[in-house]
C-alpha positions as CSV (number, residue, x, y, z in Angstrom):
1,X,-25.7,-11.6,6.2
2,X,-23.3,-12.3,2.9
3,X,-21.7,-9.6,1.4
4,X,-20.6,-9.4,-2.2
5,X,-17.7,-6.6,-2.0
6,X,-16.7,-5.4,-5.1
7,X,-13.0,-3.3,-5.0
8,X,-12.5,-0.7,-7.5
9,X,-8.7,1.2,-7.4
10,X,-8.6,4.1,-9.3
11,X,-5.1,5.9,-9.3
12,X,-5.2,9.5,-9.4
13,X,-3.0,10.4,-12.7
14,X,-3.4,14.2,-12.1
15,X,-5.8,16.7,-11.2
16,X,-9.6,15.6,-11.6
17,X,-8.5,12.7,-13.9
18,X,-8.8,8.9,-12.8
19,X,-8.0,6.1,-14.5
20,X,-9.3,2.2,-13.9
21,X,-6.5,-0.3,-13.1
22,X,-6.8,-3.8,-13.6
23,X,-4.5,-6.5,-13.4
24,X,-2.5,-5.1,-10.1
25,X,-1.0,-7.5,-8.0
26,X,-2.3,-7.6,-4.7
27,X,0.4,-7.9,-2.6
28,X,1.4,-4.2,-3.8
29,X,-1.6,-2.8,-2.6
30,X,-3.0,-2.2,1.5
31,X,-6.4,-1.1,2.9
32,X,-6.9,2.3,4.5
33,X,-7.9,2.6,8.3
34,X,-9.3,5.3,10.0
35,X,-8.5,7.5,12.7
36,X,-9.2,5.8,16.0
37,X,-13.2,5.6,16.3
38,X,-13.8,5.6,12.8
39,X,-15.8,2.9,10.9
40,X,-14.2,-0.2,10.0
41,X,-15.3,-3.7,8.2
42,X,-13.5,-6.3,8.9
43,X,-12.6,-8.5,5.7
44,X,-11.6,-12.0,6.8
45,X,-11.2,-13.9,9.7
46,X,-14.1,-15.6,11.8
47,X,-15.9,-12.1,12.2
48,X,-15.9,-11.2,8.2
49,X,-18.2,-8.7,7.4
50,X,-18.9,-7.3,11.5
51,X,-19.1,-3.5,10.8
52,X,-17.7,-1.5,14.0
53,X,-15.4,1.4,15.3
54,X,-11.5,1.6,15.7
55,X,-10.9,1.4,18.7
56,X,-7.3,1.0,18.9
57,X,-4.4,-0.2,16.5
58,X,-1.0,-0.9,17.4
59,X,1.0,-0.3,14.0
60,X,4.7,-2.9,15.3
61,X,2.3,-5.5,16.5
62,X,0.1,-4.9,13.1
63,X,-3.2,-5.7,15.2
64,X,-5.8,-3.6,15.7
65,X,-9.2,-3.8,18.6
66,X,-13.1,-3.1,16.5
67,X,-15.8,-2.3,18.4
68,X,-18.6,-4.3,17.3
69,X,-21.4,-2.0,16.0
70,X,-24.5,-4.6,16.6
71,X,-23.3,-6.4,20.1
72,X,-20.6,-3.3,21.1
73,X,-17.9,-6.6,22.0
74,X,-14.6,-5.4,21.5
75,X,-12.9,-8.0,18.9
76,X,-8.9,-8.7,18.6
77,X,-7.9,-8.3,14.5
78,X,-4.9,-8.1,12.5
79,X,-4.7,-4.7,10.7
80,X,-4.8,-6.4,7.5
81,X,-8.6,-7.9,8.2
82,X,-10.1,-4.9,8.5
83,X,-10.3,-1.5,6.3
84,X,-11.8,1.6,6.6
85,X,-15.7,1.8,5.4
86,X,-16.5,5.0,3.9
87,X,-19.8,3.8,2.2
88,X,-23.3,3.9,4.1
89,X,-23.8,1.4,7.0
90,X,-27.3,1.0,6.0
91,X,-26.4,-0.7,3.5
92,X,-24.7,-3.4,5.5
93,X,-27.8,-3.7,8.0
94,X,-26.6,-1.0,10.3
């Protein structure tokens, strides 16, 4: 399954006012993750797009352990593969 994902990064100016920011550099910005067992995609790497669970990160080592969601195999990632998925895992086939 190929994924077109689409990032949108709004920065919140104040209270209930967003603005749309283009042209950002991307080394200045970093995914989110998730608490331990919350829902993750993983970006790049040979298992782009595999949507799974947290199941452990180890923030000095910067590598994190997903939790398949389809075949439940734990996979080895770099915390910079994988952000947190707060969208609706139908979506992605799940």
């Amino acid at each position: 399954m190929w994924l077109d994902l689409i990032l949108v990064i709004y920065l919140w100016m104040g209270v209930g006012t967003r603005e749309f920011i283009q042209g950002v550099s991307q080394n200045l910005l970093e995914t989110a993750l998730p608490r331990r067992g919350g829902p993750v995609l993983i970006l790049s790497g040979k298992h782009k797009w595999v949507f799974g669970s947290l199941v452990e990160k180890d923030s000095d080592r910067e590598t994190g352990v997903v939790k398949d969601a389809d075949t439940h195999v734990l996979l080895n990632v770099w915390l910079e593969q994988i952000a947190e998925f707060t969208g609706d895992p139908s979506y992605l086939g799940y």
